[in-house]
TORKOL-4160 file (C-alpha; in steps of 0.2 Angstrom, whole numbers, padded with zeros to 4 digits, m for minus):
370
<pt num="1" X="m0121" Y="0075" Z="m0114"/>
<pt num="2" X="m0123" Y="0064" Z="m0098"/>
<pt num="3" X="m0107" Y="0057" Z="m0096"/>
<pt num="4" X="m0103" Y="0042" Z="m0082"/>
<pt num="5" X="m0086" Y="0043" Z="m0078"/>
<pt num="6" X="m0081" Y="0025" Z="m0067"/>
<pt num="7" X="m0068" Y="0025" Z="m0055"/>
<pt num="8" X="m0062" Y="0011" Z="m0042"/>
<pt num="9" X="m0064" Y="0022" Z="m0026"/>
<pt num="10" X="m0063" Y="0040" Z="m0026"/>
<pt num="11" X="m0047" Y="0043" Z="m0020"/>
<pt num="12" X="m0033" Y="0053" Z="m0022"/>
<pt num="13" X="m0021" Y="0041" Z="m0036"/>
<pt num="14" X="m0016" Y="0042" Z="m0053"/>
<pt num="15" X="m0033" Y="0036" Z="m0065"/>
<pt num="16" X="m0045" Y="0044" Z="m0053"/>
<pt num="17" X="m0037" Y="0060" Z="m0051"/>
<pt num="18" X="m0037" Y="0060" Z="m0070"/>
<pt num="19" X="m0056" Y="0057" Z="m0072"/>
<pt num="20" X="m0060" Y="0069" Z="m0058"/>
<pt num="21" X="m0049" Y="0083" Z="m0067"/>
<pt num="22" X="m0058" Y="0078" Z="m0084"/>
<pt num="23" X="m0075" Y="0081" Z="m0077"/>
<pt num="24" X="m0071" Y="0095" Z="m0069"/>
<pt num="25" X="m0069" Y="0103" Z="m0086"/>
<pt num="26" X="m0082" Y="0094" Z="m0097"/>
<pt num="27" X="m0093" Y="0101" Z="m0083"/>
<pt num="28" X="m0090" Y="0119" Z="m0089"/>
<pt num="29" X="m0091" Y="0113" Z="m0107"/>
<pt num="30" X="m0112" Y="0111" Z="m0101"/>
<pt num="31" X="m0111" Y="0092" Z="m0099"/>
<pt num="32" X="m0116" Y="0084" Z="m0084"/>
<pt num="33" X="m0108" Y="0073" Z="m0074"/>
<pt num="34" X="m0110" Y="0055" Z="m0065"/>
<pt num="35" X="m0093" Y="0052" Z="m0055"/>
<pt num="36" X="m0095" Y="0036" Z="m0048"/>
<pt num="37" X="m0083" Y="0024" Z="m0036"/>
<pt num="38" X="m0084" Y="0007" Z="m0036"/>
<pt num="39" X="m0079" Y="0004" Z="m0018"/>
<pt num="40" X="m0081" Y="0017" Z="m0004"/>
<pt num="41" X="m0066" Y="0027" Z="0001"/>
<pt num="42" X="m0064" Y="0028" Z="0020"/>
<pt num="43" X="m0055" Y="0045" Z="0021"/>
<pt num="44" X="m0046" Y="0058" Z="0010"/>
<pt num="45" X="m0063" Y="0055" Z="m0003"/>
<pt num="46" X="m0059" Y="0064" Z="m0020"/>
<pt num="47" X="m0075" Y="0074" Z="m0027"/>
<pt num="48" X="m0081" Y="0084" Z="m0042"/>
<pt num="49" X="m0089" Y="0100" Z="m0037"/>
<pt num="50" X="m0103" Y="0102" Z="m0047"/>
<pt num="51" X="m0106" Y="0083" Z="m0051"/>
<pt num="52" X="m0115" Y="0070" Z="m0045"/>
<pt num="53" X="m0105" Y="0061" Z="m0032"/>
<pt num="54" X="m0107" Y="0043" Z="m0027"/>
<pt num="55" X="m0102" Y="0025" Z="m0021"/>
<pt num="56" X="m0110" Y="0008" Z="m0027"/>
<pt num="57" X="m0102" Y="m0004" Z="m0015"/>
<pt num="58" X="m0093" Y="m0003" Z="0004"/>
<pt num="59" X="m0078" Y="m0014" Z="0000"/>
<pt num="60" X="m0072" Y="m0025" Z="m0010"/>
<pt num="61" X="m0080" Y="m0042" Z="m0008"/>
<pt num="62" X="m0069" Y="m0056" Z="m0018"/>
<pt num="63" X="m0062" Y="m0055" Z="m0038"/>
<pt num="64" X="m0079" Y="m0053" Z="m0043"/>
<pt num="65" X="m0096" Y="m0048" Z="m0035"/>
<pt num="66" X="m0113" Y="m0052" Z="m0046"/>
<pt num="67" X="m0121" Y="m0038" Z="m0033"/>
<pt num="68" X="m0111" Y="m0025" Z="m0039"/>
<pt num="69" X="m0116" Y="m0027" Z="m0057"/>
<pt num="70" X="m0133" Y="m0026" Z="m0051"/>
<pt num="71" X="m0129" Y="m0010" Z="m0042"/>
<pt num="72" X="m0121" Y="m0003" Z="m0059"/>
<pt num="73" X="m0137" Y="m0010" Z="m0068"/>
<pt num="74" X="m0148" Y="0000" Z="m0060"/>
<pt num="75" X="m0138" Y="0016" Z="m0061"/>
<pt num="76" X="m0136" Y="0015" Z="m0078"/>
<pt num="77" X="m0154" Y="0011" Z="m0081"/>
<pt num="78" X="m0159" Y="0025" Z="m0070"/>
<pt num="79" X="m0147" Y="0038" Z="m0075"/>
<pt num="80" X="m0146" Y="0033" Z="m0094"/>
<pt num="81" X="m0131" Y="0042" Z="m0099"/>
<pt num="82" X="m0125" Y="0044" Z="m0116"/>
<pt num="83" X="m0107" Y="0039" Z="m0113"/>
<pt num="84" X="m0097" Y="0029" Z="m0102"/>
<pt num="85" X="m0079" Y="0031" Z="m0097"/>
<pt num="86" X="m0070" Y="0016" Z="m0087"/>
<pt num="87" X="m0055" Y="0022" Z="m0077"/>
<pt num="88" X="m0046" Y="0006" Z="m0070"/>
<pt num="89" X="m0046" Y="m0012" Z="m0072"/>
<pt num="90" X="m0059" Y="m0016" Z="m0061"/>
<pt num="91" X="m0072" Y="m0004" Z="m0068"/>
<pt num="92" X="m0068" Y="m0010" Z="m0084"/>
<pt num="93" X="m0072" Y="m0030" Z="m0080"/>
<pt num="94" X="m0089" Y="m0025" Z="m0070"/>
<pt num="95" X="m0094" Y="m0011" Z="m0085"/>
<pt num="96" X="m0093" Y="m0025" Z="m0097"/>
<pt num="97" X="m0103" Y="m0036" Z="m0088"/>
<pt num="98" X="m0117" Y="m0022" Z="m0084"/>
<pt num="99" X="m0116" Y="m0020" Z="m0103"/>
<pt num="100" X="m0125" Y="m0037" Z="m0106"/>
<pt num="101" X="m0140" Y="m0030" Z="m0096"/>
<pt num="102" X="m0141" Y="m0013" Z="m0101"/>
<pt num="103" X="m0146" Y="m0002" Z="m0115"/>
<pt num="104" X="m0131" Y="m0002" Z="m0128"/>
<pt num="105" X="m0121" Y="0013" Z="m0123"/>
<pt num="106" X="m0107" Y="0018" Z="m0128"/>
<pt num="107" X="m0089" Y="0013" Z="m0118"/>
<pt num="108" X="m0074" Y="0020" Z="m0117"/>
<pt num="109" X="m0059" Y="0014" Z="m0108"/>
<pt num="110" X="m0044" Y="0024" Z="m0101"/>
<pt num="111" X="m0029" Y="0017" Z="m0104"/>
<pt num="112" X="m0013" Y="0026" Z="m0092"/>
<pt num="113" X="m0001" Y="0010" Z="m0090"/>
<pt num="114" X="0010" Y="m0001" Z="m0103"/>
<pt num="115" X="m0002" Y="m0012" Z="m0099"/>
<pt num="116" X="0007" Y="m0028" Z="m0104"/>
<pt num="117" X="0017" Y="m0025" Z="m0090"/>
<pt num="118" X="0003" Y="m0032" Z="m0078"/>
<pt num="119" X="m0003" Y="m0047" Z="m0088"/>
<pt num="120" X="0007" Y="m0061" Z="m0078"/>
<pt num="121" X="m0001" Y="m0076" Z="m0089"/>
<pt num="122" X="m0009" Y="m0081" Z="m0107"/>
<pt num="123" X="m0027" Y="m0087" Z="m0099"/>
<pt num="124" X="m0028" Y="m0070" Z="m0090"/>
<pt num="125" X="m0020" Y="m0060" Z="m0107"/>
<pt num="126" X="m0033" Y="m0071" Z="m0117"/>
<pt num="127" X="m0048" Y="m0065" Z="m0106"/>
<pt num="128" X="m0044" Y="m0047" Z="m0107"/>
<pt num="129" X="m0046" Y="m0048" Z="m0126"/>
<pt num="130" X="m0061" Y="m0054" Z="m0125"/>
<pt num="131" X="m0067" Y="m0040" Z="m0110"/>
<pt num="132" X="m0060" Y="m0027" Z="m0123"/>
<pt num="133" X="m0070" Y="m0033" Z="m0138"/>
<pt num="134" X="m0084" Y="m0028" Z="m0131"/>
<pt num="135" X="m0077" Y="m0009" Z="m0128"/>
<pt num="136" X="m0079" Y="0004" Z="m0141"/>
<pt num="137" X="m0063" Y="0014" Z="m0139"/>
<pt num="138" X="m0047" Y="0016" Z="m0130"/>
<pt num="139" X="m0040" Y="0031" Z="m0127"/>
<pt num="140" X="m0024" Y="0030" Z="m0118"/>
<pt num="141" X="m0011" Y="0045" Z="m0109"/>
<pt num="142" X="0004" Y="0043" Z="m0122"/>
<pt num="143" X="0011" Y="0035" Z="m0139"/>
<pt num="144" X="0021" Y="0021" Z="m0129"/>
<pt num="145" X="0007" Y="0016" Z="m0120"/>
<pt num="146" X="m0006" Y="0013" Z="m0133"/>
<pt num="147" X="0008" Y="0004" Z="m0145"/>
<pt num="148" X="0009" Y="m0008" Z="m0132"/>
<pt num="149" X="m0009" Y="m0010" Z="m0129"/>
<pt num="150" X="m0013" Y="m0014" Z="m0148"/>
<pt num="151" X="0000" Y="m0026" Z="m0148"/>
<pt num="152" X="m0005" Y="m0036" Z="m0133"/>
<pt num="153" X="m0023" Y="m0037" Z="m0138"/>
<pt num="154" X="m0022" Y="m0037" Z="m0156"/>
<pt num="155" X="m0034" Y="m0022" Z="m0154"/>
<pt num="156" X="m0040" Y="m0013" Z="m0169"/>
<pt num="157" X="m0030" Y="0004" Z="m0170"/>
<pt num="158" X="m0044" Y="0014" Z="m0178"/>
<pt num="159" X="m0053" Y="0012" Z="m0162"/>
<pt num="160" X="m0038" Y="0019" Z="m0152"/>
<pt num="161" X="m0032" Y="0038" Z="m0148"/>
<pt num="162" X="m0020" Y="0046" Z="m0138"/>
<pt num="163" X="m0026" Y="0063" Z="m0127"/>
<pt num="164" X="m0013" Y="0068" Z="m0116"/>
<pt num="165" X="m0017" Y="0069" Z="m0097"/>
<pt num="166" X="m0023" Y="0088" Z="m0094"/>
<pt num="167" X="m0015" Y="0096" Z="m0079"/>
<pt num="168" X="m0019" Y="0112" Z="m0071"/>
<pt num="169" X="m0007" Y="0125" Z="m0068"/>
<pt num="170" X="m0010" Y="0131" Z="m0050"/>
<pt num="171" X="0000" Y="0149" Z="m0046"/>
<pt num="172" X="0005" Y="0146" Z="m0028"/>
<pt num="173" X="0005" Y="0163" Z="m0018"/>
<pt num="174" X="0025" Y="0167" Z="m0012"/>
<pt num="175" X="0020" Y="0168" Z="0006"/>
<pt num="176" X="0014" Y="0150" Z="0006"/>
<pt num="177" X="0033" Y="0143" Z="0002"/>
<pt num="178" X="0041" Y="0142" Z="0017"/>
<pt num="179" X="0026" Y="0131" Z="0025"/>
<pt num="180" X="0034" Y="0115" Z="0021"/>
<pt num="181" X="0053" Y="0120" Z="0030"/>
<pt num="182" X="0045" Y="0126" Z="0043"/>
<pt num="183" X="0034" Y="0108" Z="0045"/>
<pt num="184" X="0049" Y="0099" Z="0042"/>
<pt num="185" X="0061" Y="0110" Z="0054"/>
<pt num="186" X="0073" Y="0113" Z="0040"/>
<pt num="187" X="0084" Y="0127" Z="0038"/>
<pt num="188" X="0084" Y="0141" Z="0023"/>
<pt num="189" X="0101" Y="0134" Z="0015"/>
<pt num="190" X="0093" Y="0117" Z="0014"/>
<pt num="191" X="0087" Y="0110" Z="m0003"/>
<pt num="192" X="0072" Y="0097" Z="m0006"/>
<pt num="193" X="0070" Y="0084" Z="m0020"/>
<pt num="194" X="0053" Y="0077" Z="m0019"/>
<pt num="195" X="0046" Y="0059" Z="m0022"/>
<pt num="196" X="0027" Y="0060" Z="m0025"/>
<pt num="197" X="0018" Y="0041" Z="m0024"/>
<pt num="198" X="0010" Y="0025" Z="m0019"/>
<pt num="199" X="0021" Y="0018" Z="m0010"/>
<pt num="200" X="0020" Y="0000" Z="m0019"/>
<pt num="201" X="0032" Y="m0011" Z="m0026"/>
<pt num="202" X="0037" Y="m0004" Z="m0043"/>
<pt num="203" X="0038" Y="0014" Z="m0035"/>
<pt num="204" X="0054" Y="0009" Z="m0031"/>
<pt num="205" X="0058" Y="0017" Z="m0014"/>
<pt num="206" X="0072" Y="0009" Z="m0010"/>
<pt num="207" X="0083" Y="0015" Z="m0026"/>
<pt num="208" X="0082" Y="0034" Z="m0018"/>
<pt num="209" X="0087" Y="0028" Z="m0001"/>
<pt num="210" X="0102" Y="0019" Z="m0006"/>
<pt num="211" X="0103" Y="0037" Z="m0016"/>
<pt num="212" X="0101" Y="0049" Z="0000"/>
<pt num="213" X="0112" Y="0037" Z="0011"/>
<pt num="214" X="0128" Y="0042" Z="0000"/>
<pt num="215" X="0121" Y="0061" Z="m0001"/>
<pt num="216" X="0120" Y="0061" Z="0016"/>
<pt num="217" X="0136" Y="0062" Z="0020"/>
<pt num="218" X="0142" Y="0069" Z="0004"/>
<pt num="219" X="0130" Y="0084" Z="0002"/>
<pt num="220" X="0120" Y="0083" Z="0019"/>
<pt num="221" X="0108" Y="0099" Z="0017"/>
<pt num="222" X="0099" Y="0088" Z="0003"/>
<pt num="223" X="0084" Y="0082" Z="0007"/>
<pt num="224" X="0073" Y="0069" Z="m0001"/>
<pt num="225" X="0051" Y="0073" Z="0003"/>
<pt num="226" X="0042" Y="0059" Z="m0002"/>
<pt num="227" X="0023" Y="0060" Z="m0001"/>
<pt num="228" X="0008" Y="0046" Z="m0001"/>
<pt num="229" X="0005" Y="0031" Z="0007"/>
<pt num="230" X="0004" Y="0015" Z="0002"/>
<pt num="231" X="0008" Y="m0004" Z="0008"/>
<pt num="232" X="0025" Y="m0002" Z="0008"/>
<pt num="233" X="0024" Y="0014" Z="0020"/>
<pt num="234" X="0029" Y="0006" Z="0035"/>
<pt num="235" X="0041" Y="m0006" Z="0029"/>
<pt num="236" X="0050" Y="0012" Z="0021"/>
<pt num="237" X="0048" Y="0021" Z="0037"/>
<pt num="238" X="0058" Y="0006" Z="0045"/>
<pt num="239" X="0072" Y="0007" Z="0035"/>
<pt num="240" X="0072" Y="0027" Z="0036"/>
<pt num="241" X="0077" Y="0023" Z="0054"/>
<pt num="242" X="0088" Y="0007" Z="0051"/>
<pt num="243" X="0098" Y="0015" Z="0038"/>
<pt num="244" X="0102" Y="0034" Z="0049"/>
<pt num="245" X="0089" Y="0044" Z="0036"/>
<pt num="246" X="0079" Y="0053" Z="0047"/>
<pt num="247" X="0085" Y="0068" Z="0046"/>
<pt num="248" X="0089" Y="0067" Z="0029"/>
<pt num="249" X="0073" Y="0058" Z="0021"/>
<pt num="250" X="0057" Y="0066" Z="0028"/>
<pt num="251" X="0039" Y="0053" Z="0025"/>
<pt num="252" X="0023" Y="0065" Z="0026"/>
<pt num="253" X="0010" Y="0054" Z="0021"/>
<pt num="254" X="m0005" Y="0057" Z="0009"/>
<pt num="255" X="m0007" Y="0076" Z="0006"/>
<pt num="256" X="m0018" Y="0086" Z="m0004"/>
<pt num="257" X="m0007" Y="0104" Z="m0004"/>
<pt num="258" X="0003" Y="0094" Z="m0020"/>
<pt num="259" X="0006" Y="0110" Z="m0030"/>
<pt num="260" X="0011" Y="0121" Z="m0014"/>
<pt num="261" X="0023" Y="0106" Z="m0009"/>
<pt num="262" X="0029" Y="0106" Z="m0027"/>
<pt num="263" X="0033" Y="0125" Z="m0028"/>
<pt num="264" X="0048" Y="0124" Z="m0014"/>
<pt num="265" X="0056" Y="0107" Z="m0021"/>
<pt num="266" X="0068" Y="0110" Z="m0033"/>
<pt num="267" X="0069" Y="0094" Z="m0041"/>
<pt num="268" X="0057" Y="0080" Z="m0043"/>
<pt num="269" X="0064" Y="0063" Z="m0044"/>
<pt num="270" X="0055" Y="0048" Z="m0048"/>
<pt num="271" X="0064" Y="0029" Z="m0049"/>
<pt num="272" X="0049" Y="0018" Z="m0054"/>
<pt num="273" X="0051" Y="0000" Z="m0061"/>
<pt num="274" X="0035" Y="0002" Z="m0070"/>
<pt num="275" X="0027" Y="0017" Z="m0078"/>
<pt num="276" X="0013" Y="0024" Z="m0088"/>
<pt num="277" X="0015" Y="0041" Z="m0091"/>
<pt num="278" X="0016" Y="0049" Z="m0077"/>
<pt num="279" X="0008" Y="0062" Z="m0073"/>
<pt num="280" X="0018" Y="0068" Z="m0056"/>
<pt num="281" X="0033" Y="0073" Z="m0068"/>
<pt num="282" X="0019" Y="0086" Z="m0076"/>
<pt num="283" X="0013" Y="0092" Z="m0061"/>
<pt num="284" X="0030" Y="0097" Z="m0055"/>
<pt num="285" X="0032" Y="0103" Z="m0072"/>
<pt num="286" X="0016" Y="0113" Z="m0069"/>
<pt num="287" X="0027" Y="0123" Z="m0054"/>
<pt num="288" X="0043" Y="0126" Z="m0066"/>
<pt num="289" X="0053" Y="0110" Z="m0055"/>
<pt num="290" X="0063" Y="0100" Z="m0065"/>
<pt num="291" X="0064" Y="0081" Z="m0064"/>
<pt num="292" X="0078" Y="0066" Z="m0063"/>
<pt num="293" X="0069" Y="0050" Z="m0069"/>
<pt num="294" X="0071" Y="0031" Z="m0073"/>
<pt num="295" X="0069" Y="0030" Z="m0092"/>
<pt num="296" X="0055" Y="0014" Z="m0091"/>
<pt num="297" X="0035" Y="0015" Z="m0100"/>
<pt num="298" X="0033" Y="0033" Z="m0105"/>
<pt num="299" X="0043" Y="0042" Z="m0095"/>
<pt num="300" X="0050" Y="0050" Z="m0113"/>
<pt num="301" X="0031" Y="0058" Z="m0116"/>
<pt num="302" X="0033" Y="0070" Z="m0103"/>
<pt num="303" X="0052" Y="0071" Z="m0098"/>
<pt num="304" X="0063" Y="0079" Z="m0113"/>
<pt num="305" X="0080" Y="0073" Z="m0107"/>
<pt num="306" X="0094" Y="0088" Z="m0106"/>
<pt num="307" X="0078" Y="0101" Z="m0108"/>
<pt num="308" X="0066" Y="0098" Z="m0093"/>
<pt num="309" X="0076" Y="0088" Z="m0081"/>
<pt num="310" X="0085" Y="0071" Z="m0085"/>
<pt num="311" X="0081" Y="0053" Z="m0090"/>
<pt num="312" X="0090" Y="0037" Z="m0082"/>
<pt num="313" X="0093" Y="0021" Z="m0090"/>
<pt num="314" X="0097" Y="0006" Z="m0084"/>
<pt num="315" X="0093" Y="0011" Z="m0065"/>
<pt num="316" X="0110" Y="0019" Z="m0063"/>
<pt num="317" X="0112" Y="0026" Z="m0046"/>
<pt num="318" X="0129" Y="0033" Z="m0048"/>
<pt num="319" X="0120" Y="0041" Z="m0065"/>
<pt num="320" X="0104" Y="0048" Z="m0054"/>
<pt num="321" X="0115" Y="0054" Z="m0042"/>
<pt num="322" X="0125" Y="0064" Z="m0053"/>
<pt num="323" X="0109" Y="0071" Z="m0062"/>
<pt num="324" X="0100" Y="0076" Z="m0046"/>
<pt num="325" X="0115" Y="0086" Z="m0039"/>
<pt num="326" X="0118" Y="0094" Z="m0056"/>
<pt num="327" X="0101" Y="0102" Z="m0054"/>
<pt num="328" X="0099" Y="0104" Z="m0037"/>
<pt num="329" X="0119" Y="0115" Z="m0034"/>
<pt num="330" X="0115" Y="0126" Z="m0052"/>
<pt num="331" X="0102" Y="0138" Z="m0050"/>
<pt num="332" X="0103" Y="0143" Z="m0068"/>
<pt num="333" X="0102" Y="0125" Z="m0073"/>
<pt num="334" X="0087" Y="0124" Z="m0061"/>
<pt num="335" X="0079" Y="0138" Z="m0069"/>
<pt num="336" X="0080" Y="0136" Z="m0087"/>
<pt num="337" X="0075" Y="0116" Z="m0087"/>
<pt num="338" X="0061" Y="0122" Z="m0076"/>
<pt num="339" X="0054" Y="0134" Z="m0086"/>
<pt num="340" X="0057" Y="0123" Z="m0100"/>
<pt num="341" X="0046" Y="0109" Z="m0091"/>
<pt num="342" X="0032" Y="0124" Z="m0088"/>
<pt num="343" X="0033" Y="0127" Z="m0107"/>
<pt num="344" X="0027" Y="0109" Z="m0112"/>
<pt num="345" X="0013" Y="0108" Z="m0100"/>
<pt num="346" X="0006" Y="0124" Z="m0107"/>
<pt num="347" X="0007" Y="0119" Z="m0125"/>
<pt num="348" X="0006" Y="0099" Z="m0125"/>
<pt num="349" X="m0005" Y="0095" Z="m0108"/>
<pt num="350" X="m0020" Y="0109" Z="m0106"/>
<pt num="351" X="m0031" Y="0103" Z="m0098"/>
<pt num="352" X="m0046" Y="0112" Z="m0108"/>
<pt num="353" X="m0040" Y="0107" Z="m0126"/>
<pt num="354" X="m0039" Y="0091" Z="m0120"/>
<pt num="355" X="m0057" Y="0088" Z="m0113"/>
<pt num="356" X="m0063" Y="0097" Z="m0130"/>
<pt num="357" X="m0054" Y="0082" Z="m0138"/>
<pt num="358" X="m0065" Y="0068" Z="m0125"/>
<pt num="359" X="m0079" Y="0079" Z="m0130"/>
<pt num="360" X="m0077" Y="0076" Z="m0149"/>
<pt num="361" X="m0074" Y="0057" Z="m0145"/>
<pt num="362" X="m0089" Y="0055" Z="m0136"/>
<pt num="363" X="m0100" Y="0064" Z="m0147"/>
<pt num="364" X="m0093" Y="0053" Z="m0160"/>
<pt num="365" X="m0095" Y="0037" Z="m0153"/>
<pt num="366" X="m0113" Y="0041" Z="m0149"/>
<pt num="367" X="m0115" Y="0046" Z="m0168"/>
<pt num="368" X="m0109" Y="0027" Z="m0172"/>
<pt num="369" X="m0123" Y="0021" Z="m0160"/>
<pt num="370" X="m0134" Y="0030" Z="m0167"/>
């Protein structure tokens, strides 16, 4: 199959690292593979070895651009692939309009968020539903999330299915541990919790700062990573240094290195307002670290509360706190939940069973066409 997997931009955040990692594996199942961005990415550009890489348009130019569709016209009329898989809001909205001028191809959309979380108005809630009749199926990251998708849109659930995000377990070599102390000047005896992230509004940054400014002086060699960038990067840094925190929270940007940073943290913590299912816990998971994480979306999918880490409700700091220290001062504790957290990846998120199952969907809906 020739499959055209649509992404805003190629870069480095949640829905387009999933697609990449998906091609990546239906290119060894023999399919080939159009992974194409919207909107150029300046810097940090996420590729798939062995595809066919691409842009359609330099930047975004308003809420909607007729040239773009054009643009996706052509490359569908050119490329004519037997499948197409929109990965983000935007790719959905321009693939459906495409579809009016192309041959009929199958769509699929990924779903990753509670989606009804974003809809701030009827009129808009009212337009989706009819962009999403004119899609073949959703397949969405976890139970929670698809529930919510079917209710909001009234969609038929027999065009519906979950397939878990697919995460590849990296081994990170021993001597490549101590890279991120060293960077940071930290000494052996301190510990790092890490924070992986846009930083954006529902992230929630500010929860783990009021966090690490008690800890600071409470439990001082624990430290709080967090990496990304984001709109809200600046504003965070500020307060870092308003708030005393430089030596106690530590801001490294965007990074690539996320399993090696991963493998000498020994708790991830996550305190978003808004969540999918995130796929940050699994890939801490995927390195045997534990997480402490608000209980929104579905944080339940891949967080087993009192196994693999611990879930928070109600954003209690005091709660949180309490959790994170727990983990990060009992080794043993550590260890078990971690390996626990390995356990699930290996068995619930494989990244190969997983592709087989896009595989069978695709061929499927192709069938349907047909």
């Amino acid at each position: 199959m020739k499959i055209l997997q649509l992404v805003t931009k190629r870069q480095y955040r949640g829905a387009e690292v999933f697609a990449a990692n998906l091609s990546t594996e239906l290119l060894q199942l023999g399919h080939e593979i159009i992974f194409a961005g919207l909107y150029k990415n300046e810097k940090d550009v996420l590729e798939v070895d062995g595809a066919e890489n691409l842009d359609l348009s330099l930047r975004k130019r308003g809420a909607f651009s007729p040239a773009l569709v054009q643009k996706i016209v052509r490359l569908v009329k050119q490329s004519q692939p037997d499948v197409i898989q929109c990965n983000g809001s935007d790719t959905l909205k321009y693939m459906v309009a495409t579809s009016f001028f192309t041959p009929k191809t199958p769509l699929v959309y990924r779903n990753i968020s509670i989606i009804s979380e974003w809809l701030s108005n009827t009129p808009k809630k009212l337009l989706y539903k009819k962009i999403f009749s004119r899609i073949d199926h959703v397949s969405s990251v976890g139970e929670e999330a698809i529930e919510d998708f079917i209710r909001t849109f009234d969609y038929p659930a027999n065009q519906t299915s979950v397939i878990r995000r697919g995460i590849p377990i990296k081994e990170v070599k021993t001597l490549l541990r101590q890279s991120l102390k060293e960077e940071l000047n930290l000494i052996e005896k301190d510990k790092i919790a890490m924070h992986i992230g846009n930083f954006s509004p529902e992230k929630n940054h500010l929860f783990l700062l009021d966090i690490f400014s008690e800890l600071k002086t409470e439990q001082p060699d624990l430290k709080l990573v967090c990496v990304g960038n984001g709109i809200l990067y600046e504003e965070i840094k500020n307060e870092i240094s308003a708030r005393a925190l430089d030596k106690t929270v530590y801001l490294i940007g965007f990074r690539k290195d996320i399993p090696e940073l991963l493998s000498e943290a020994g708790c991830f913590v996550l305190a978003s307002k808004v969540e999918g299912v995130p796929g940050v816990i699994l890939e801490a998971a995927a390195q045997k670290v534990p997480s402490v994480a608000t209980n929104v979306g579905g944080v339940f999918e891949v967080l087993k509360d009192g196994e693999t880490g611990f879930m928070i409700d109600n954003f209690d700091k005091n709660q949180f706190k309490e959790k994170l220290l727990s983990i990060m001062n009992d080794f043993d504790l550590r260890e078990e939940m971690g390996n626990k957290a390995f356990n699930l990846v290996q068995e619930s998120f494989n990244p190969v069973k997983n592709a087989i199952r896009f595989e069978t969907l695709y061929r499927q809906l192709i069938l349907n066409r047909a």
